[in-house]
MMTF fields as JSON, N, C-alpha, C and O atoms, coordinates in Angstrom:
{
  "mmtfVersion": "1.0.0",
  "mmtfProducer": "UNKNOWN",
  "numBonds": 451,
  "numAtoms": 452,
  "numGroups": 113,
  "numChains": 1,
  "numModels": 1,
  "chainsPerModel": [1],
  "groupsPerChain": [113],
  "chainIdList": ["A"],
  "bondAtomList": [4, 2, 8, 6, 12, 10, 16, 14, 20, 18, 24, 22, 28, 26, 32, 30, 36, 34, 40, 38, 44, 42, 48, 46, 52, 50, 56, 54, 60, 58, 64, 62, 68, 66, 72, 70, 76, 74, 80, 78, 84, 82, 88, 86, 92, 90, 96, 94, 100, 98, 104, 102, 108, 106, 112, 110, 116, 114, 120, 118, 124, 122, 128, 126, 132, 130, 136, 134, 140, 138, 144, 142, 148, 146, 152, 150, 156, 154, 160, 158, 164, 162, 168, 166, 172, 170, 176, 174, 180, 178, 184, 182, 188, 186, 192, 190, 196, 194, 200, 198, 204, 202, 208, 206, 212, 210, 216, 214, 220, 218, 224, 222, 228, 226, 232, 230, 236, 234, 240, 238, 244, 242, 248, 246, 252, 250, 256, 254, 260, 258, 264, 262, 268, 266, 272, 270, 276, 274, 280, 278, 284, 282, 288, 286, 292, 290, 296, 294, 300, 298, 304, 302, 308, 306, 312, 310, 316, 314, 320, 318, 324, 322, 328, 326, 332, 330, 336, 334, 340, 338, 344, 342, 348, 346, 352, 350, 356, 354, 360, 358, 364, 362, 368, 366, 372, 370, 376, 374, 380, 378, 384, 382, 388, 386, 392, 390, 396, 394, 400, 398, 404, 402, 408, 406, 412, 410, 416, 414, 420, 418, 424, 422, 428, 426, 432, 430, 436, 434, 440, 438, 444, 442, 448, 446],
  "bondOrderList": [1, 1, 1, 1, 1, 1, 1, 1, 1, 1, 1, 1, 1, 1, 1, 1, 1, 1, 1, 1, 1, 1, 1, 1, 1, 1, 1, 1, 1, 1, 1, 1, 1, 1, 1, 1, 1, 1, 1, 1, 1, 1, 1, 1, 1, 1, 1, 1, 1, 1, 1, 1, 1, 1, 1, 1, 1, 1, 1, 1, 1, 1, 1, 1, 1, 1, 1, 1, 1, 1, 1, 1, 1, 1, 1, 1, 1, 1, 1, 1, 1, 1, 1, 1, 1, 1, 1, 1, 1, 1, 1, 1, 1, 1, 1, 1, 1, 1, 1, 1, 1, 1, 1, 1, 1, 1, 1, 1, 1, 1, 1, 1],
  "groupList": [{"groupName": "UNK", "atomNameList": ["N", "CA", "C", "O"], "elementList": ["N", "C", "C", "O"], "formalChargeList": [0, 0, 0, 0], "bondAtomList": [1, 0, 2, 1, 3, 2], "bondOrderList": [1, 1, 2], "singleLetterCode": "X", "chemCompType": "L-PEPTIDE LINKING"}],
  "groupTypeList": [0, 0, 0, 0, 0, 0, 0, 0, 0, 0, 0, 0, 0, 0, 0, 0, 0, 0, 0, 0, 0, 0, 0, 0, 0, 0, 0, 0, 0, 0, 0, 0, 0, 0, 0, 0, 0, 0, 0, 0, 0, 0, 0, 0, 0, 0, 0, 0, 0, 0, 0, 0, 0, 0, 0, 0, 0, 0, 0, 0, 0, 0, 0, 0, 0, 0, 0, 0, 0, 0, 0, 0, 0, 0, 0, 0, 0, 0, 0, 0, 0, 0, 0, 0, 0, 0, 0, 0, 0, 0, 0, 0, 0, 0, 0, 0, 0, 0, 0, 0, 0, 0, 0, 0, 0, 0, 0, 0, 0, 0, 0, 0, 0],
  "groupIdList": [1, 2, 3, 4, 5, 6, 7, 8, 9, 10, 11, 12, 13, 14, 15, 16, 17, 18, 19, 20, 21, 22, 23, 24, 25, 26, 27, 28, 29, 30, 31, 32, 33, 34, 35, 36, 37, 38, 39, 40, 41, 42, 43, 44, 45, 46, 47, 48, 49, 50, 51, 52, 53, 54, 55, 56, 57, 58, 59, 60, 61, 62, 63, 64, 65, 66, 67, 68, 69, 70, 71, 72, 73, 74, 75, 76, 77, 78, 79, 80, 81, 82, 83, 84, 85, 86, 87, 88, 89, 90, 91, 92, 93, 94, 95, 96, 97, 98, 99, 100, 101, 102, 103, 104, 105, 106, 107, 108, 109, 110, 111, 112, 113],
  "secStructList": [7, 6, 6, 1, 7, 7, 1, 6, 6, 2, 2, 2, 2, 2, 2, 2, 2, 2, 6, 6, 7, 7, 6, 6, 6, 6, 2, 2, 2, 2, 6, 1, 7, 2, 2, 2, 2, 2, 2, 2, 2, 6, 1, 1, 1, 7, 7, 7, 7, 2, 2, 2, 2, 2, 2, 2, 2, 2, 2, 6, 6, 1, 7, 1, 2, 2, 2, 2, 7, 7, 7, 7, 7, 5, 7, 6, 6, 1, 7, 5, 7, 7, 2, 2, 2, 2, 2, 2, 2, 2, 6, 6, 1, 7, 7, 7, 7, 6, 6, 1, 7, 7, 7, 7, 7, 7, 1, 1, 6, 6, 1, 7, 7],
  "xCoordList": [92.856, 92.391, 91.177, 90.318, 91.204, 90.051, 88.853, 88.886, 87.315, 86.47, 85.678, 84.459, 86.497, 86.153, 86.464, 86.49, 86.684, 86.701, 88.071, 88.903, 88.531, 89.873, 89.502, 90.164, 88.822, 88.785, 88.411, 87.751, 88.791, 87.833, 87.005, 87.348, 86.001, 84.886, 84.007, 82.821, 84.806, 83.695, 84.096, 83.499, 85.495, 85.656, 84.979, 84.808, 84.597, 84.123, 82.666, 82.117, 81.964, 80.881, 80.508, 79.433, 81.345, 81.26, 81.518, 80.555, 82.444, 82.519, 80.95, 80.291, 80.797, 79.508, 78.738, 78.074, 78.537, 77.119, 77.238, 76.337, 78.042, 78.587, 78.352, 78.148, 78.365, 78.164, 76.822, 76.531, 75.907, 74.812, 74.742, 73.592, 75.516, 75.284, 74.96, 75.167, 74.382, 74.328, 75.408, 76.013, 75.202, 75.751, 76.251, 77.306, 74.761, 75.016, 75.021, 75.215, 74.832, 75.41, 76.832, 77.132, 77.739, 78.895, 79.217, 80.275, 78.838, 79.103, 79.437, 80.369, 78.292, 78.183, 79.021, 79.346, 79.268, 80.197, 81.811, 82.715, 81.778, 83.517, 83.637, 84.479, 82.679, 82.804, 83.338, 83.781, 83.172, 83.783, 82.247, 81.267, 82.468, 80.875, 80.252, 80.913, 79.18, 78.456, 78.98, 79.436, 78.825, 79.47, 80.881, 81.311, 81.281, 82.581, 82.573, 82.858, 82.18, 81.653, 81.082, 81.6, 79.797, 78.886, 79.8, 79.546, 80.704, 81.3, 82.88, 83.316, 83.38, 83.896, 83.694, 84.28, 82.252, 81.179, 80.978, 81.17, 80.676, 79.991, 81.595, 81.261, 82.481, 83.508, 84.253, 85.273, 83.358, 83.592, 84.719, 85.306, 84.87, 86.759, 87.092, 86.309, 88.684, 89.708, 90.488, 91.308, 90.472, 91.58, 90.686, 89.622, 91.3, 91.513, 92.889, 93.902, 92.76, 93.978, 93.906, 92.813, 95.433, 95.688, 94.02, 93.027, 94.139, 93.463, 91.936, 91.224, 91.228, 90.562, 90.305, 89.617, 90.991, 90.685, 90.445, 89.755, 91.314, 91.646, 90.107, 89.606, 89.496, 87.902, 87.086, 86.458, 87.21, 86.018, 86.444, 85.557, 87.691, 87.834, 86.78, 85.911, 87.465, 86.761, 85.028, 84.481, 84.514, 83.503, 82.474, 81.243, 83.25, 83.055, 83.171, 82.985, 83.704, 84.386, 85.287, 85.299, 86.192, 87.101, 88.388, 88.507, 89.675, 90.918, 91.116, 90.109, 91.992, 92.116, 92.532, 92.373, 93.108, 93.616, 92.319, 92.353, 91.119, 89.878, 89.705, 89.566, 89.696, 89.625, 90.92, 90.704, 92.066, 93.186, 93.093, 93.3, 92.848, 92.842, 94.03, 94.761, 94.324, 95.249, 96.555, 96.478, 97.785, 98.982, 99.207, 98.082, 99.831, 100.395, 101.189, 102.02, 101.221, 101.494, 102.926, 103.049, 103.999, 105.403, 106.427, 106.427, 106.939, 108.213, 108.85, 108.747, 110.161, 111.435, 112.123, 113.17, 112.081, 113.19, 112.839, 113.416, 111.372, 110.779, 110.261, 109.893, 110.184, 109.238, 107.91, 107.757, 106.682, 105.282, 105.573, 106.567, 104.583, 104.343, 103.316, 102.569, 103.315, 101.891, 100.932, 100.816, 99.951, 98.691, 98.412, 97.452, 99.529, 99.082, 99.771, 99.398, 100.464, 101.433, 100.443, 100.095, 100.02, 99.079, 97.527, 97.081, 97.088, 95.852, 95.956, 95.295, 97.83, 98.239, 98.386, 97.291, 99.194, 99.353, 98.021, 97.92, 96.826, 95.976, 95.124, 94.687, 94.999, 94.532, 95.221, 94.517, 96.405, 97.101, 97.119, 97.403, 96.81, 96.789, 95.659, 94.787, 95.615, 94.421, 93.869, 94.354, 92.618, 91.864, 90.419, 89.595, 90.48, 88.752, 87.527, 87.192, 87.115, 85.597, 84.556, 84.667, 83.484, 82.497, 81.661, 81.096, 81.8, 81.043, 81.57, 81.034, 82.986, 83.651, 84.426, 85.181, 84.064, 84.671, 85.978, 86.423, 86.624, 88.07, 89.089, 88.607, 89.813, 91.06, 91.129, 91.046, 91.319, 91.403, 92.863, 93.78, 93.202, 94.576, 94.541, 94.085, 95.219, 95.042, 96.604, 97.809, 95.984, 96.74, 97.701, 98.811, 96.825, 97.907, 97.571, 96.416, 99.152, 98.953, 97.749, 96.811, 97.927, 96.806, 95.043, 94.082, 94.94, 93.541, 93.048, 93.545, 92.36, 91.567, 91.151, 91.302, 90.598, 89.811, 88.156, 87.435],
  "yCoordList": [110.726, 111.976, 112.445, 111.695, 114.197, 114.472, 114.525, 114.714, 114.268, 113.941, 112.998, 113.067, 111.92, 110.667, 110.257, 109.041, 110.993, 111.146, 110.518, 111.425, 109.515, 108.734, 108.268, 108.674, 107.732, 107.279, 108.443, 109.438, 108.249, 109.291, 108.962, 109.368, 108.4, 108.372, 109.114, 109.362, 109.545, 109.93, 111.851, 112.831, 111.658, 113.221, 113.971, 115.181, 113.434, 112.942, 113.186, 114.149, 112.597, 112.655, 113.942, 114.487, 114.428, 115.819, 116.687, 117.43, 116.833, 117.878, 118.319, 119.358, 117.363, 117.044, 117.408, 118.187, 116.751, 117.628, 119.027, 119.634, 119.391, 121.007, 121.814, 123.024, 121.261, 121.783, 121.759, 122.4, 120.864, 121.047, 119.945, 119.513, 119.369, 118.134, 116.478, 115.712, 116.602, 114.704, 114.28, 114.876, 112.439, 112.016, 111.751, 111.376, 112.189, 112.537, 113.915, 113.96, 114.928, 115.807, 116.531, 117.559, 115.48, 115.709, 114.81, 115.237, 113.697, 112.935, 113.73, 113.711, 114.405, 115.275, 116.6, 117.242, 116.848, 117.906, 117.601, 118.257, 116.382, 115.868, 115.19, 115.318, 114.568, 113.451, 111.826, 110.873, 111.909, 110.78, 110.378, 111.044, 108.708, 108.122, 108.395, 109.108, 108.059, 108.521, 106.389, 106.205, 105.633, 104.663, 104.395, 103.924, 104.89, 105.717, 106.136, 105.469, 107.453, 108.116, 107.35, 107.371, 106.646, 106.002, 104.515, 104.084, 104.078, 103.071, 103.638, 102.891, 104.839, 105.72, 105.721, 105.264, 106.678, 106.882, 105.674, 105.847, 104.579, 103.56, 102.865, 101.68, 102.849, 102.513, 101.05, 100.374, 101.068, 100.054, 99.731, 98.685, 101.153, 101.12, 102.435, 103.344, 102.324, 102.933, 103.666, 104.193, 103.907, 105.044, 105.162, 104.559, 106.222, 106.787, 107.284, 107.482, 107.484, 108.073, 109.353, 109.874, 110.398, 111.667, 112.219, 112.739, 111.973, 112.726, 112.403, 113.083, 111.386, 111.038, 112.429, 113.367, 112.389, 113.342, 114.596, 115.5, 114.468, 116.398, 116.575, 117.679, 115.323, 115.353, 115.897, 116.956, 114.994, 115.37, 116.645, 117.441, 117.321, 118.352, 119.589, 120.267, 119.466, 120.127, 120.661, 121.762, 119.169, 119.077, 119.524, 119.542, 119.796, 119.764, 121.174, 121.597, 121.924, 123.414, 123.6, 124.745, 122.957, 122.609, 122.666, 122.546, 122.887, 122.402, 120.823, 120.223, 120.121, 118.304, 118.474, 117.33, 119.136, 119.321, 119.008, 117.795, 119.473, 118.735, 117.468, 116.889, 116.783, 114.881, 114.43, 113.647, 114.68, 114.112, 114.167, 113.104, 115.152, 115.206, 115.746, 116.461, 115.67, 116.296, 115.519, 114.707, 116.162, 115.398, 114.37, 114.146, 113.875, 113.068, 113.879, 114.539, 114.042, 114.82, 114.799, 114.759, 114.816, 113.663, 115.235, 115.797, 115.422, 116.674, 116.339, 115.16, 117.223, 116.959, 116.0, 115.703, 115.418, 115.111, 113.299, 112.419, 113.403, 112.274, 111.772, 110.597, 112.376, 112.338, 112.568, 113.087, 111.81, 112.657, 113.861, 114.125, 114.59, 115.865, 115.739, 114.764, 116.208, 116.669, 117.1, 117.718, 116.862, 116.798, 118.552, 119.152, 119.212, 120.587, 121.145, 122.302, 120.753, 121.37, 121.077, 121.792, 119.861, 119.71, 120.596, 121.071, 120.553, 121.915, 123.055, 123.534, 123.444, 124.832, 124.683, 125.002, 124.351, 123.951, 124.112, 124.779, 123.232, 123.256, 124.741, 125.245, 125.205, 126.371, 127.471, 128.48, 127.661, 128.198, 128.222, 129.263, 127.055, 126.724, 127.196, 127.247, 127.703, 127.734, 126.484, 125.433, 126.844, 125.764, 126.051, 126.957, 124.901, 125.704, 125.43, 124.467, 126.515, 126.839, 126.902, 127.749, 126.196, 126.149, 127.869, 128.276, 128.57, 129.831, 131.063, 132.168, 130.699, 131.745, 131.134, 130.163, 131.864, 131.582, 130.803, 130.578, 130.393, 130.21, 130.947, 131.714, 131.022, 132.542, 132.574, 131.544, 134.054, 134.04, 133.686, 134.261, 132.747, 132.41, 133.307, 133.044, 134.318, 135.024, 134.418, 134.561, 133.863, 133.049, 134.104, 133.904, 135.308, 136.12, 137.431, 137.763, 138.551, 139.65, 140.668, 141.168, 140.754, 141.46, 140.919, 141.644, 139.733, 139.506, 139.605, 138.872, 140.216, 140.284, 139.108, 137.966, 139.365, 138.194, 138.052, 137.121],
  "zCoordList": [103.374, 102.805, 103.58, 104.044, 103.701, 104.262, 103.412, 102.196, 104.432, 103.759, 103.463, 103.305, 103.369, 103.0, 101.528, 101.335, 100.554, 99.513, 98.925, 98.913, 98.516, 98.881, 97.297, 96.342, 97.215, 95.475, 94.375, 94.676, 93.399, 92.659, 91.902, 90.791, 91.85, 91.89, 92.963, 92.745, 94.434, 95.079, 95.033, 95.479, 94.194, 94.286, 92.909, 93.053, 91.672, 90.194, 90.787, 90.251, 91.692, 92.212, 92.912, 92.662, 93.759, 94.963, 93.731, 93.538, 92.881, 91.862, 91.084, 91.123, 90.58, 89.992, 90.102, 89.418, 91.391, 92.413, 92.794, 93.373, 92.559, 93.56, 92.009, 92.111, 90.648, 89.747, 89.117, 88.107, 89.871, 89.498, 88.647, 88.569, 88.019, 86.589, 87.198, 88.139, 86.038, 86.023, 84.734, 83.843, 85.37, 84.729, 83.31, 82.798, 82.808, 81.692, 80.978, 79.764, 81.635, 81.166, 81.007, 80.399, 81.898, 82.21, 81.153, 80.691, 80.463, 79.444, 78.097, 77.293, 78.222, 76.959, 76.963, 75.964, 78.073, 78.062, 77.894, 77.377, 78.524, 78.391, 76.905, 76.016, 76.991, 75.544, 76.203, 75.562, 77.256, 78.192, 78.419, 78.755, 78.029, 78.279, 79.427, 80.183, 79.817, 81.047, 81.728, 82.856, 81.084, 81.738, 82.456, 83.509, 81.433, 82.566, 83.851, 84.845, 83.784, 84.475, 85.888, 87.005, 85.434, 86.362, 87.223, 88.348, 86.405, 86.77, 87.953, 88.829, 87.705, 88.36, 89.973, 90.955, 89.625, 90.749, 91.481, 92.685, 91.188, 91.946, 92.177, 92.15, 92.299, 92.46, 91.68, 91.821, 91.032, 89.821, 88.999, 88.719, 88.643, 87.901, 88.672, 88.944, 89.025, 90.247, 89.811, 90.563, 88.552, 87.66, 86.856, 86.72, 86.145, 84.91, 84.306, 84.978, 82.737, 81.889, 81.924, 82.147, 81.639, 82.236, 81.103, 81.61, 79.911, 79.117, 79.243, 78.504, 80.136, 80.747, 81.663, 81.261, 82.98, 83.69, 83.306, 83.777, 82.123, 81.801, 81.012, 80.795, 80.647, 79.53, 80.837, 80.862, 81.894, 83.032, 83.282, 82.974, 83.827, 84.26, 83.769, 84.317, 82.198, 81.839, 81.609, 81.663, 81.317, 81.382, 82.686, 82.722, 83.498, 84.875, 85.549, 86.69, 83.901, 85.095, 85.706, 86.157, 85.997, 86.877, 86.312, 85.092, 87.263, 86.954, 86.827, 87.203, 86.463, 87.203, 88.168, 88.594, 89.193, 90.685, 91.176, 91.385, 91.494, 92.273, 92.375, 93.452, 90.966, 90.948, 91.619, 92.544, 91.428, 91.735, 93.519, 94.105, 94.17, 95.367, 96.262, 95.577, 97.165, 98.272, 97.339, 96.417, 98.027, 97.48, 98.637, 99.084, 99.108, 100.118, 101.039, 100.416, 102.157, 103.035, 103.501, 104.725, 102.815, 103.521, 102.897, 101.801, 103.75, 103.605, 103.121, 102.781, 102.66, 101.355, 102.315, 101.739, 103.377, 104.139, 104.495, 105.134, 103.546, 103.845, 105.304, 105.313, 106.369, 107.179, 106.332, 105.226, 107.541, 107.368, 108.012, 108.688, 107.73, 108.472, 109.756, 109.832, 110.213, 111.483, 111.135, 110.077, 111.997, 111.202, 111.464, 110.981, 112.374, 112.622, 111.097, 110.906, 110.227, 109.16, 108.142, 107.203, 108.481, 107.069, 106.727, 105.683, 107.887, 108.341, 107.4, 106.478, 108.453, 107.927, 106.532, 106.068, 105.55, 104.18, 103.322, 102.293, 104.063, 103.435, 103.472, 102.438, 104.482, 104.834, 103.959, 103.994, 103.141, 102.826, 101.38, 100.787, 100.713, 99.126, 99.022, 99.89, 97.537, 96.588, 96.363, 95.945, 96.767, 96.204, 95.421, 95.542, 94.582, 93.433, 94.487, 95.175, 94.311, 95.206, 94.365, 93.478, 94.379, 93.447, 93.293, 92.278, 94.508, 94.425, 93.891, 93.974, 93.173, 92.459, 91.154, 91.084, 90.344, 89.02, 88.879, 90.004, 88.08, 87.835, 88.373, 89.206, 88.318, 87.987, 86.489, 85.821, 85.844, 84.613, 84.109, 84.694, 83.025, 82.608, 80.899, 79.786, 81.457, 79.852, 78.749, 78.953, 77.81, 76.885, 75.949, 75.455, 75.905, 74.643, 75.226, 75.492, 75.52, 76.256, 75.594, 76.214, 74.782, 73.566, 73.904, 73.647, 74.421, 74.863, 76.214, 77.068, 76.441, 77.797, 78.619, 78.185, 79.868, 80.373, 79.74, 80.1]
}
């Protein structure tokens, strides 16, 4: 993965920081302990549960697509791809940028963003 960022703890961490929070305020915002959290970060424990992530996500601002990370790079045909396809791909997807809002997901046609 590019970056360096291969565990998540260190992507849990780059989110974090790019949001301005500490550890424990991301605690308090997810409801997910800050030991968690901190044990995450320091690479201590190597997973988490889906509803786990989806606590930080939130807590965090974020979609769970940021913690989870890149997909694995391998075509329908099961080759890898090239590292020129994967560039392009990446260059091409949406991805969450800390310097612009969400996209708005409007839940009921009748409500606004």
């Amino acid at each position: 993965m590019a970056g360096g960022e291969a565990h998540l703890g260190d992507r849990v961490a780059r989110v974090r920081r790019l949001a301005g929070l500490t550890q424990e305020q991301v605690a308090e915002r997810s409801g997910v302990s800050v030991d968690v959290i901190r044990k995450l970060e320091q690479h201590r424990k190597h997973s988490a549960r889906l509803p786990t992530l989806h606590a930080l996500a939130k807590g965090l601002g974020v979609e769970v697509t940021p913690l989870l990370g890149d997909p694995p790079a391998v075509a329908s045909n099961g080759a890898p791809d090239t590292p020129e396809l994967v560039e392009l791909r990446r260059a091409v997807m949406p991805r969450w940028c800390p310097s612009r809002p969400p996209p708005c997901r409007r839940r009921k046609a009748t409500r606004g963003c």
